[in-house]
N, C-alpha and C positions, 0 to 999 in steps of 0.2 A: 732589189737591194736589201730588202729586210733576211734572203739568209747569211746576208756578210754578215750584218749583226748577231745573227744566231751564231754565224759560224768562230767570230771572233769571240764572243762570252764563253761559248762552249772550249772552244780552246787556251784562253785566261783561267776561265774555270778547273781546266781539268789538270794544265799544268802545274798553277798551284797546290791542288789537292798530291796529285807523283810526286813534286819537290818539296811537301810536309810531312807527306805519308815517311817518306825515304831519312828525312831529319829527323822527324821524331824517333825512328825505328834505330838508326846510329845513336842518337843523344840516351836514348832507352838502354841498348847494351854496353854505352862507357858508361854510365853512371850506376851501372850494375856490378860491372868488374872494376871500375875505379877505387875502389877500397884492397883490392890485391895488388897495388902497385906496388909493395915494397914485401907481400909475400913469396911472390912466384917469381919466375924468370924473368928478365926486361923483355926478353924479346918470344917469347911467349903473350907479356902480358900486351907488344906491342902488337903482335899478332890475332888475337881478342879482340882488341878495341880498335882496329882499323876497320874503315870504311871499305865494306865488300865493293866488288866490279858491278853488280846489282846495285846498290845505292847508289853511286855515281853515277851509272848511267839512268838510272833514275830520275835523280838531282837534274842532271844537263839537259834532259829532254825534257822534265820541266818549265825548265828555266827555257829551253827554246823554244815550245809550244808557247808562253807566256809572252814571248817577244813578238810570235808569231803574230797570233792573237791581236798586237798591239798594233803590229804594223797594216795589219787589214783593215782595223778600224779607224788608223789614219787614214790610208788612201779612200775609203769610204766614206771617209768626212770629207777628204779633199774633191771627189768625183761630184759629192753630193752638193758640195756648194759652190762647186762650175758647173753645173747644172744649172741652180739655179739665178745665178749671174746671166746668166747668155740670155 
């Protein structure tokens, strides 16, 4: 049972670090180009500062490793203390 533990930290762990890495890195390049909103083209500037297919899917497999993570630790709690009931 102790590598569900591992296995769920390690995947909490790791999803969060892809879904900050990937945030930070969007929040980094608008706040770089957010001062040419009213120099350049809108849709240039909209072009710039959108969130690449890379980030996104970055973001999402984050966020699902994190849920993942969560749900195995459930059931790991739930096995672990029907165990010891019986």
């Amino acid at each position: 049972m102790r590598y569900l533990t591992v296995l769920s930290a390690l995947l909490v762990g790791a999803g969060v670090a892809c879904a900050a890495t990937a945030l930070l890195g969007y929040v980094t390049r608008y706040s770089m180009f957010d001062g040419l909103y009213a120099e350049i083209d809108p849709t240039l500037y909209l072009r710039i500062t959108a969130m690449t297919s890379f980030e996104k899917a970055a973001v999402v497999c984050g966020i699902a490793a994190v849920v993942s993570g969560l749900a195995i630790a459930v059931v790991r709690l739930i096995v672990a203390r029907r165990a010891t009931n019986t």
